[in-house]
C-alpha atoms as an extended CHARMM CRD file, in Angstrom:
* protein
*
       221  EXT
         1         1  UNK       CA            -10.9730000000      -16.5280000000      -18.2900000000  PROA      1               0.0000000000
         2         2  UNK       CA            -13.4910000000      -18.8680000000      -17.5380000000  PROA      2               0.0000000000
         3         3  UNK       CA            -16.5630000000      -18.3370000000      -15.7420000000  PROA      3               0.0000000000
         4         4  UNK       CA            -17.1290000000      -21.6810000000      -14.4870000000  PROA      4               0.0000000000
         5         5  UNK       CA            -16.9570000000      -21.9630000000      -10.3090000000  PROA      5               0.0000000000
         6         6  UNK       CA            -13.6790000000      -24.3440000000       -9.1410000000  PROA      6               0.0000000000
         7         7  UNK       CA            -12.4420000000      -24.9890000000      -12.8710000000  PROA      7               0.0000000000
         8         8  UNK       CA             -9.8130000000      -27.7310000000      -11.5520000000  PROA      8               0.0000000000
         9         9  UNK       CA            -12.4010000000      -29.8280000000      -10.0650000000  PROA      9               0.0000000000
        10        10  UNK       CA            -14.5820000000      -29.7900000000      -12.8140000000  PROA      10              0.0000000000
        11        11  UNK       CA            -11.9370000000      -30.6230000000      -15.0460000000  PROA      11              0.0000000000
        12        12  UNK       CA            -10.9980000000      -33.4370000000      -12.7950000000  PROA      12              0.0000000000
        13        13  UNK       CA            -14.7830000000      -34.7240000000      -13.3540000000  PROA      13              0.0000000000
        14        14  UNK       CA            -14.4600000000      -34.0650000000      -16.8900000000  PROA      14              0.0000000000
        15        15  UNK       CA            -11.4120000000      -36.3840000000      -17.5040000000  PROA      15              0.0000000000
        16        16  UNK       CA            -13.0670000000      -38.9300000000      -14.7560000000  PROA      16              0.0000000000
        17        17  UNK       CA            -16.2950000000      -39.4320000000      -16.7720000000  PROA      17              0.0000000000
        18        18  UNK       CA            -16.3570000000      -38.1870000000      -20.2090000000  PROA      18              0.0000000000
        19        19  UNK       CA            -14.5180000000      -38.4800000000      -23.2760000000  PROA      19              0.0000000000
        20        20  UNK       CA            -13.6790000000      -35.2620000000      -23.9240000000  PROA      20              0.0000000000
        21        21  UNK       CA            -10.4750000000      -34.1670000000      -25.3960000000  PROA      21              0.0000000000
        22        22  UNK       CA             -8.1260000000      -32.5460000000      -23.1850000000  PROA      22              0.0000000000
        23        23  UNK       CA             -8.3720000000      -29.5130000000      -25.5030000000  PROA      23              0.0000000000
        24        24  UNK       CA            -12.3090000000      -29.1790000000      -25.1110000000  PROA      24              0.0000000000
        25        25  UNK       CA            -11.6730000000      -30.0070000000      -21.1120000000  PROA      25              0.0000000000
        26        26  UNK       CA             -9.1630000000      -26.9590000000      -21.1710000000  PROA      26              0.0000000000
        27        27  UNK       CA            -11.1170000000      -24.9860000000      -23.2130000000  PROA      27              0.0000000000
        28        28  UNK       CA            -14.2430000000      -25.0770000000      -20.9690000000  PROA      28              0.0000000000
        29        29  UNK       CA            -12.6350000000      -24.7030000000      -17.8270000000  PROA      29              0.0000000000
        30        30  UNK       CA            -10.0230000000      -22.2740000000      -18.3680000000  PROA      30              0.0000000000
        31        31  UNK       CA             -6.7980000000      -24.4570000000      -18.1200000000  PROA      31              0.0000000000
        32        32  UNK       CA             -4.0900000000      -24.9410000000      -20.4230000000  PROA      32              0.0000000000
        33        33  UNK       CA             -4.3540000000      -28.7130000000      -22.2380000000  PROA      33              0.0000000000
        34        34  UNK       CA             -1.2360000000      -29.7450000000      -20.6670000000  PROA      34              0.0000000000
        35        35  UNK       CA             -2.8400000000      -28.3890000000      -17.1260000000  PROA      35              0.0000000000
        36        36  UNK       CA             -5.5320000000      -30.9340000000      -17.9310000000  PROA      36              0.0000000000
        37        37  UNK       CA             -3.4680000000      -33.6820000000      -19.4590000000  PROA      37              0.0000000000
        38        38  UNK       CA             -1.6170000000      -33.3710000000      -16.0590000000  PROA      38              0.0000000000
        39        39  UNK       CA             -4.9590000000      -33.8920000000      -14.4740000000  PROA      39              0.0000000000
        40        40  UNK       CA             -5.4960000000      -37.2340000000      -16.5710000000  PROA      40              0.0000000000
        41        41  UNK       CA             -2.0780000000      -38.4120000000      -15.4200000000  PROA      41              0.0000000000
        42        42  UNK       CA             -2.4870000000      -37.8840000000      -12.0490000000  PROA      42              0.0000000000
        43        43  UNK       CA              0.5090000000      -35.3570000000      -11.9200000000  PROA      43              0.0000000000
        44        44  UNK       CA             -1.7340000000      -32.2170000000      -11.1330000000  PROA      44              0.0000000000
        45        45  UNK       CA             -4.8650000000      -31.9500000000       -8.6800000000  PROA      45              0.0000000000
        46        46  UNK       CA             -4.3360000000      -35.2240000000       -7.6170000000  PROA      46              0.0000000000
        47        47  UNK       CA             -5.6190000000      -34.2080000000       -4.0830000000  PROA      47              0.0000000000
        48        48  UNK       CA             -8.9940000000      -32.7650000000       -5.5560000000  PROA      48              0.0000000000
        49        49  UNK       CA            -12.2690000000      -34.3620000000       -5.7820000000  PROA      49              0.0000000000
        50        50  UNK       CA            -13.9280000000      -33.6810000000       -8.4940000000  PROA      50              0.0000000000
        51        51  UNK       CA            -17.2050000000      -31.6480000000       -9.3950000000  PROA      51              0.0000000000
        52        52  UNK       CA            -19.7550000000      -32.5380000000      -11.6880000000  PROA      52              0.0000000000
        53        53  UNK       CA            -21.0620000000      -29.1120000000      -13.8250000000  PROA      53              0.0000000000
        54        54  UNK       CA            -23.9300000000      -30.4280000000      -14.8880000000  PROA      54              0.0000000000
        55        55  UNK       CA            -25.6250000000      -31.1620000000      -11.6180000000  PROA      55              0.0000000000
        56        56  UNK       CA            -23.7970000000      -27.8810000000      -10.4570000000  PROA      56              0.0000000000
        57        57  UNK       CA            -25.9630000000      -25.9520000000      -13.0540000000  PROA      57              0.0000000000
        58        58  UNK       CA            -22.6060000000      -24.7260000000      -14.7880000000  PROA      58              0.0000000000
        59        59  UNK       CA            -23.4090000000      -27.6190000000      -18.1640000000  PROA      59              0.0000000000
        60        60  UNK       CA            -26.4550000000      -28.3000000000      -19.9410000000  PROA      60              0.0000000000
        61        61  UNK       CA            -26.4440000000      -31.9670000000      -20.3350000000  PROA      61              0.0000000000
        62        62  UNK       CA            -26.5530000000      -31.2160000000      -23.8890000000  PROA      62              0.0000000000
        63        63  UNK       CA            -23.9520000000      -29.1130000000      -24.1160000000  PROA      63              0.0000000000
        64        64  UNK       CA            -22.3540000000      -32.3680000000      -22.9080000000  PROA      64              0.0000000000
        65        65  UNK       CA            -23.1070000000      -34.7560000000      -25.2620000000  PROA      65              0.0000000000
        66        66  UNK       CA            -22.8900000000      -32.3490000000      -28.5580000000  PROA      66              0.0000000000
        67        67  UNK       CA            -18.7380000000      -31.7220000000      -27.4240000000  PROA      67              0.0000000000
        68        68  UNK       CA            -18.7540000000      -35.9900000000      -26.9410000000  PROA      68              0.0000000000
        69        69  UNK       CA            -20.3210000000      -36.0690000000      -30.7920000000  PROA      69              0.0000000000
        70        70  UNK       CA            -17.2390000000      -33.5310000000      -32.0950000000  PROA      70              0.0000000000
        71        71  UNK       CA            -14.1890000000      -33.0980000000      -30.9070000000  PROA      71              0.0000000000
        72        72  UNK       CA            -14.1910000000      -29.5660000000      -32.0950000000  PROA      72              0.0000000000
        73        73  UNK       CA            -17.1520000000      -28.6120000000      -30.4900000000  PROA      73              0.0000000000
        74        74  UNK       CA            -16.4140000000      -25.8810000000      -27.6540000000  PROA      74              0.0000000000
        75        75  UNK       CA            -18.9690000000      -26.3580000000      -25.2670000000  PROA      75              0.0000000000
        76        76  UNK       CA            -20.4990000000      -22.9270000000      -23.4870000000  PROA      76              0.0000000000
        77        77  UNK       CA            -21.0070000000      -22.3190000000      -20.0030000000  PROA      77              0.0000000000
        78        78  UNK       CA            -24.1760000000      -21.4210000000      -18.3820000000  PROA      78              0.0000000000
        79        79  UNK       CA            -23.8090000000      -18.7010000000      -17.0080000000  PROA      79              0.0000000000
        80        80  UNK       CA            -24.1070000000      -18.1680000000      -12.5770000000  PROA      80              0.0000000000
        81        81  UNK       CA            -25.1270000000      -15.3060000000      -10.7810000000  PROA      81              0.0000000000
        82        82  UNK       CA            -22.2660000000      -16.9720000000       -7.9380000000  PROA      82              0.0000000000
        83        83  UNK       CA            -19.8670000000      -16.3510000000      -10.6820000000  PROA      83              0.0000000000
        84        84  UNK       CA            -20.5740000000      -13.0670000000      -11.0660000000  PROA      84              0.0000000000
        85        85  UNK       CA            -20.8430000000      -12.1800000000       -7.7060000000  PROA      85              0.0000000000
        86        86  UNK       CA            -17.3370000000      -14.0470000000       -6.9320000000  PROA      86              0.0000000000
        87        87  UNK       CA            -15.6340000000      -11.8840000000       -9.7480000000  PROA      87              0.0000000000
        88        88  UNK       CA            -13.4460000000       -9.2660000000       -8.0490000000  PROA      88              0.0000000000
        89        89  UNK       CA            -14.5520000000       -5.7340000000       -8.5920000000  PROA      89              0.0000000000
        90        90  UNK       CA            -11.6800000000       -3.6140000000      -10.4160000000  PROA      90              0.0000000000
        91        91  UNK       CA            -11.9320000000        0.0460000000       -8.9660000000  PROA      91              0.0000000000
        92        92  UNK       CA            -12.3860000000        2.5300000000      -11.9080000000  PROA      92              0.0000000000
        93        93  UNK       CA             -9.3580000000        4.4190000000      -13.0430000000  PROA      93              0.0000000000
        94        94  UNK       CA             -9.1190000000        8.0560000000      -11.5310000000  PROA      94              0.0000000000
        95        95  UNK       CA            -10.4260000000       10.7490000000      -14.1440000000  PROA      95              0.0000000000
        96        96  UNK       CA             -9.4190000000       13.8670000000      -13.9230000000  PROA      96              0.0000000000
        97        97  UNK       CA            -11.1890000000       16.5910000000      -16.3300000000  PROA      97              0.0000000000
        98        98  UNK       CA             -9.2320000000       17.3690000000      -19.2160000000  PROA      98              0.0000000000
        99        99  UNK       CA             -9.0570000000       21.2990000000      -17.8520000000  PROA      99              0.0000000000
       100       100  UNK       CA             -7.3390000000       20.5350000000      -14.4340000000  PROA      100             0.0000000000
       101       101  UNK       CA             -4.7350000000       17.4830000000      -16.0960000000  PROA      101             0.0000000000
       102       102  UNK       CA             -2.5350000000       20.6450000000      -17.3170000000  PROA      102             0.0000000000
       103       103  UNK       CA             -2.7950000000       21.7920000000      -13.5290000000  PROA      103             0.0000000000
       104       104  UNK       CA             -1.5930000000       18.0970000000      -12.5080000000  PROA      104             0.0000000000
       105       105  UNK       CA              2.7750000000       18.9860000000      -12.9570000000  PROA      105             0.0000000000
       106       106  UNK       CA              1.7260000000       21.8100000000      -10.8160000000  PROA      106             0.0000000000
       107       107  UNK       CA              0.6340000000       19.6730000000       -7.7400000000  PROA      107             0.0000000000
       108       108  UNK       CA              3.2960000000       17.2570000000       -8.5410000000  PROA      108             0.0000000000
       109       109  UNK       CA              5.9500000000       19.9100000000       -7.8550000000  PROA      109             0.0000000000
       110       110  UNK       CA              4.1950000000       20.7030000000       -4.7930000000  PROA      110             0.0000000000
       111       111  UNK       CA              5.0060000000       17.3290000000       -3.1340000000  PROA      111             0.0000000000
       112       112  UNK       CA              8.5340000000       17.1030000000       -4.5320000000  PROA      112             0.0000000000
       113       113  UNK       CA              9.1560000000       20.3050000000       -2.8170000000  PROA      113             0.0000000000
       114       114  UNK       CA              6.7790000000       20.2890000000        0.8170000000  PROA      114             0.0000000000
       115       115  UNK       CA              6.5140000000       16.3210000000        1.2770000000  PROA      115             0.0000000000
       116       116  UNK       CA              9.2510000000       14.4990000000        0.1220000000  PROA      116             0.0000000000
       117       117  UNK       CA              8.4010000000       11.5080000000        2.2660000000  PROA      117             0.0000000000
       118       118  UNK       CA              5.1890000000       10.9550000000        0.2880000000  PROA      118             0.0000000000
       119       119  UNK       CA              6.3300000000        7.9720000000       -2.4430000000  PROA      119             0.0000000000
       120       120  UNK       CA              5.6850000000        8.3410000000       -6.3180000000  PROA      120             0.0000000000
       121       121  UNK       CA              3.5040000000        5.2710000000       -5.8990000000  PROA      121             0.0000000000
       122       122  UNK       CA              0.9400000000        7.4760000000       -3.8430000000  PROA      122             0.0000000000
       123       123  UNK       CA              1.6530000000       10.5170000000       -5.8900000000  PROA      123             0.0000000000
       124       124  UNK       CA              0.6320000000        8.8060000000       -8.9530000000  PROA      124             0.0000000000
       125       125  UNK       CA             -2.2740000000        7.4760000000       -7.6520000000  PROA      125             0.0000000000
       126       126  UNK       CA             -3.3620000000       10.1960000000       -5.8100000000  PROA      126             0.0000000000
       127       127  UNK       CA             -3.1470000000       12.0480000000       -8.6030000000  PROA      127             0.0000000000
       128       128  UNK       CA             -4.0320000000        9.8330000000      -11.7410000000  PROA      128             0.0000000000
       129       129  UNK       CA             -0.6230000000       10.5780000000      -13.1010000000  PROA      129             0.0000000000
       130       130  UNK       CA              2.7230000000        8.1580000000      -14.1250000000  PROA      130             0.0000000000
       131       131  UNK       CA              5.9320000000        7.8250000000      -12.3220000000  PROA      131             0.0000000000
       132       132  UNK       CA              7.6550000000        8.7780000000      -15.6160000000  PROA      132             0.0000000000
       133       133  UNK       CA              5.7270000000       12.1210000000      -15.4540000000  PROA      133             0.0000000000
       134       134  UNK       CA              6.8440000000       12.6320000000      -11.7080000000  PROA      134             0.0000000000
       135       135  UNK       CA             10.0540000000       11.9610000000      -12.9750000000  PROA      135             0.0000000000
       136       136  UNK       CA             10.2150000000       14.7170000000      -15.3810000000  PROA      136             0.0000000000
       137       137  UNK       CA              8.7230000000       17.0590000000      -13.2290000000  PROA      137             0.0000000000
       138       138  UNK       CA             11.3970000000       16.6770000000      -10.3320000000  PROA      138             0.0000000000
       139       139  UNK       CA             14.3660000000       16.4130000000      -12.3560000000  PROA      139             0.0000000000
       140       140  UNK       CA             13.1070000000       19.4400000000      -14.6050000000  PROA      140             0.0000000000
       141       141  UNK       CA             13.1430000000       17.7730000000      -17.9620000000  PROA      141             0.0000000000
       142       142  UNK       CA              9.1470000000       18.2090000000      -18.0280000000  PROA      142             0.0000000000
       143       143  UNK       CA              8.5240000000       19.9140000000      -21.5240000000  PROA      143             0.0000000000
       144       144  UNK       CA              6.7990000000       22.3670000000      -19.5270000000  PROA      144             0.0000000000
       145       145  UNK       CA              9.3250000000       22.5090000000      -16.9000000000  PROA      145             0.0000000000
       146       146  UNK       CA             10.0880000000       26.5750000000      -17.3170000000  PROA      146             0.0000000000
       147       147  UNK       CA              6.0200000000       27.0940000000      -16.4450000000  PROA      147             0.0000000000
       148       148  UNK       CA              5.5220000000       24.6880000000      -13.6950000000  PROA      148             0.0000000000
       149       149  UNK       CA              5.0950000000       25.8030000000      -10.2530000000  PROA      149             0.0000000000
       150       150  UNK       CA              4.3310000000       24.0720000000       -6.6560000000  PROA      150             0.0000000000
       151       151  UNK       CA              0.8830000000       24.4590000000       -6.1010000000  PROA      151             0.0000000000
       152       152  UNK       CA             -1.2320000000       22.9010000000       -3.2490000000  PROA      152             0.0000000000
       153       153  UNK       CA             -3.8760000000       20.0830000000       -5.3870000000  PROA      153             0.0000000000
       154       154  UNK       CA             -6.2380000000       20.4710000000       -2.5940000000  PROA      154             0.0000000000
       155       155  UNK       CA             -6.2700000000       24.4510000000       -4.4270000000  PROA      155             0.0000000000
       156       156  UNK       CA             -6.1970000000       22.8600000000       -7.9820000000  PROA      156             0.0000000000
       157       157  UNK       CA             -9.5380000000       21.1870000000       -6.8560000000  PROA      157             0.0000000000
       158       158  UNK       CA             -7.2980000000       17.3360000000       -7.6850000000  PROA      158             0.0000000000
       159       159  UNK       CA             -8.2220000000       16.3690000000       -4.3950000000  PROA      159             0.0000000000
       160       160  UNK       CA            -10.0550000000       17.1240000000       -0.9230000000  PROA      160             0.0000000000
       161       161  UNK       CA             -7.9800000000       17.8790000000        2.1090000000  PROA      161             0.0000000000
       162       162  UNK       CA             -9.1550000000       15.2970000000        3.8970000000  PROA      162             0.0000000000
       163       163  UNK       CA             -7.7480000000       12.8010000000        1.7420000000  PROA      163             0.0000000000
       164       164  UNK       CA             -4.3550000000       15.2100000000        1.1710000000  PROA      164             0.0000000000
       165       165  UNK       CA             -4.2370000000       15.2670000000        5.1120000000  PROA      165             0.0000000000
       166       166  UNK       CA             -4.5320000000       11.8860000000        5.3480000000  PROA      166             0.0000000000
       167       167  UNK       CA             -1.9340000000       10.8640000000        2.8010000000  PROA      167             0.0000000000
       168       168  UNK       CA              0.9180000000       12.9910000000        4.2630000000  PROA      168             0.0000000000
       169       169  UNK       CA              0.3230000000       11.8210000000        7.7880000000  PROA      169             0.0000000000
       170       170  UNK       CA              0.6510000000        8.1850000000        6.6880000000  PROA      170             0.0000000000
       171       171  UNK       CA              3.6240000000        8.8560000000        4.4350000000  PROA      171             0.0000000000
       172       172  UNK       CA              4.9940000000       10.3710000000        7.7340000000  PROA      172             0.0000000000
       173       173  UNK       CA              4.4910000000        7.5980000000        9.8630000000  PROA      173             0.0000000000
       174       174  UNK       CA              5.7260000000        5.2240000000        7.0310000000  PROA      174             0.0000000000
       175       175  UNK       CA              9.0610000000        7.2570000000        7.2870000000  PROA      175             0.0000000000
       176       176  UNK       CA              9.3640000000        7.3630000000       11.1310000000  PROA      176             0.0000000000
       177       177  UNK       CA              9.0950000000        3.6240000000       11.3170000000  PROA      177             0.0000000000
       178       178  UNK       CA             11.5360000000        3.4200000000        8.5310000000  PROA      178             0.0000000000
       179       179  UNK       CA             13.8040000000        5.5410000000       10.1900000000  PROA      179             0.0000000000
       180       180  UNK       CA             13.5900000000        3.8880000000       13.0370000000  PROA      180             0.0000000000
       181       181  UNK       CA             14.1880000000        0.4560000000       11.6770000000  PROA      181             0.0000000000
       182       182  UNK       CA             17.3770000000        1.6870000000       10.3020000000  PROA      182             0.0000000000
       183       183  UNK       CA             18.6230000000        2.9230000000       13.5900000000  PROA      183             0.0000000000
       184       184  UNK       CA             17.6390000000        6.3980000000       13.1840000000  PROA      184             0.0000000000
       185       185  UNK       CA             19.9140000000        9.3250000000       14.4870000000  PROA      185             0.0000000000
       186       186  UNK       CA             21.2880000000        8.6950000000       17.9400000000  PROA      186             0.0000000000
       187       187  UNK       CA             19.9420000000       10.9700000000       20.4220000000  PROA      187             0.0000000000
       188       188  UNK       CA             22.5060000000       13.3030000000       22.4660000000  PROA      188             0.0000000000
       189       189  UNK       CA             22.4690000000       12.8190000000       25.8360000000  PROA      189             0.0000000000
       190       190  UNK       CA             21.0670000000       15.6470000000       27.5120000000  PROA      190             0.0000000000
       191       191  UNK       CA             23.8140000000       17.4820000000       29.4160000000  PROA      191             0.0000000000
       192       192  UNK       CA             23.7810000000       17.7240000000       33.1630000000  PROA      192             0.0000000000
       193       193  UNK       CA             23.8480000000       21.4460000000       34.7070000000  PROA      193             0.0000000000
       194       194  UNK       CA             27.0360000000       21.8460000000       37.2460000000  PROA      194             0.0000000000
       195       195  UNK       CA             25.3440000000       20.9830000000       40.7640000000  PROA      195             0.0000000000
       196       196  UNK       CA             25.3700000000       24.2050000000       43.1840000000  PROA      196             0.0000000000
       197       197  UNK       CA             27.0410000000       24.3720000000       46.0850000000  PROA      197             0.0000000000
       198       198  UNK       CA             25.5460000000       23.7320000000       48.9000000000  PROA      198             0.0000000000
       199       199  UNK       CA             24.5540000000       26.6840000000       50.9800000000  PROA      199             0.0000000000
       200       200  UNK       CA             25.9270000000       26.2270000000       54.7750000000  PROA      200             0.0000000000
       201       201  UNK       CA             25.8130000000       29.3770000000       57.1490000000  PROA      201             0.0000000000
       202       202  UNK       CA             28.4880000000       31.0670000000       58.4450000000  PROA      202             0.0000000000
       203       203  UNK       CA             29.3810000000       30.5520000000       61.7460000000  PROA      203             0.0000000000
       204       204  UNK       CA             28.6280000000       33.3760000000       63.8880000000  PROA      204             0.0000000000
       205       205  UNK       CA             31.3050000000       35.4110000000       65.8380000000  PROA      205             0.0000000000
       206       206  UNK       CA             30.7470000000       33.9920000000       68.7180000000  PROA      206             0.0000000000
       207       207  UNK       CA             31.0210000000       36.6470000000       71.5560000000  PROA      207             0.0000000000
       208       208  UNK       CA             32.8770000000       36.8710000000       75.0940000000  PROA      208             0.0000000000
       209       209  UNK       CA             30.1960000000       36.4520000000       77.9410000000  PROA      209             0.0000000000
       210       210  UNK       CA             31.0840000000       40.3770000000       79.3000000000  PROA      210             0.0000000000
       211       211  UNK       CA             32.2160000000       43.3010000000       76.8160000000  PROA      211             0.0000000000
       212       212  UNK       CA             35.4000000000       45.0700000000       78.2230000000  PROA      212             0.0000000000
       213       213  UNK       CA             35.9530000000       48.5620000000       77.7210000000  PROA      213             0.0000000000
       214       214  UNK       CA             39.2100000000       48.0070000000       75.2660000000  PROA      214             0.0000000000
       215       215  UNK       CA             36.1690000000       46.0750000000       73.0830000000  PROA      215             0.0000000000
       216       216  UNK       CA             34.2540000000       48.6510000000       73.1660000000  PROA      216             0.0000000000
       217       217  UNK       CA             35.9550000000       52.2760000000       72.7160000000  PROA      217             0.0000000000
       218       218  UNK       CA             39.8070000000       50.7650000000       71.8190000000  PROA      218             0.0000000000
       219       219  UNK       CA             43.1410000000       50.7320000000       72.6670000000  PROA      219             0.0000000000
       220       220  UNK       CA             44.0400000000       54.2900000000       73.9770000000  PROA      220             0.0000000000
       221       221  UNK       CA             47.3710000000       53.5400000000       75.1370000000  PROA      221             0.0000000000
């Protein structure tokens, strides 16, 4: 990989105003010669302007003239700070101990068993481990299958629980949205209760405006 900043426009000013091969031109900015030969025939980065490396401070003007001299002279870069900087950082592998990577089937079996909506991607890099191990552990071929149990890795000391709690509540989500993009199960409509009857009074008796004595002590006769 070259360390050279915007290696097609240099090797457009390259071809423009040198006579470098396109082998030297590829070499120095990181292309493939037929890249660059594409370049010279106006086939590839015709839209680019090019950029001169020596003024850029990526050439020593000697550099320059010892590659015109011989063809099999591989010229060298000088070296930016920009290019450096530009470089993107690769995050260091996880390490876990060598004492807690026996524990690691352990907390692999844990999610199989309690979060099953947390992927193998996140498992394994959760956990520094391989989907082939995950694998083994969930469909019991693990050569230490008989021995393994589920055990929480926030307990193994594999990981905090902030992270743990974090993980499973975004697998979560991830599956709720899933769900729901598939359709999801229907919800049952709530049933309705039977409506109660509506209470109306009786009517009162409604009484005769004077009592008579066969109303009030009977029929004798």
């Amino acid at each position: 990989m070259t360390d050279i900043l915007m290696p097609k426009a240099t090797a457009v000013w390259l071809v423009d105003n040198t006579s470098l091969t396109f082998e030297q031109i590829a070499d120095f900015c990181g292309l493939h010669p037929l890249e660059v030969r594409g370049i010279a025939d106006g086939d590839v980065a015709r839209d680019i302007r090019g950029v001169d490396p020596i003024t850029g401070g990526q050439l020593a003007r000697e550099e320059l003239d010892k590659a015109q001299a011989d063809e099999t002279y591989r010229m060298k870069a000088i070296v930016s700070r920009h290019a450096e900087l530009m470089k993107a950082a690769k995050p260091a592998p996880k390490y876990t101990p060598v004492s807690r990577r026996q524990d690691r089937p352990d907390a692999i079996l844990w999610f199989v068993k309690n979060h099953p909506e947390v992927t193998d991607a996140q498992i394994a890099k959760l956990l520094g481990t391989t989907k082939a191990t995950i694998d083994s552990v969930r469909n019991r071929t693990h050569w230490n299958s008989p021995n393994i149990k589920p055990v929480d890795p926030v307990t193994l000391g594999l990981v905090g629980q902030l992270v743990l709690d974090e993980l499973v509540s975004k697998a979560a989500e991830k599956k709720n949205r899933d769900d729901l993009k598939k359709g999801g199960p229907a919800l049952e409509p709530v049933a309705q209760e039977p409506a109660e009857p509506e209470f109306v009074p009786e009517e009162r008796e409604r009484r005769t405006a004077e009592p008579t004595a066969a109303s009030v002590f009977g029929d004798r006769s």
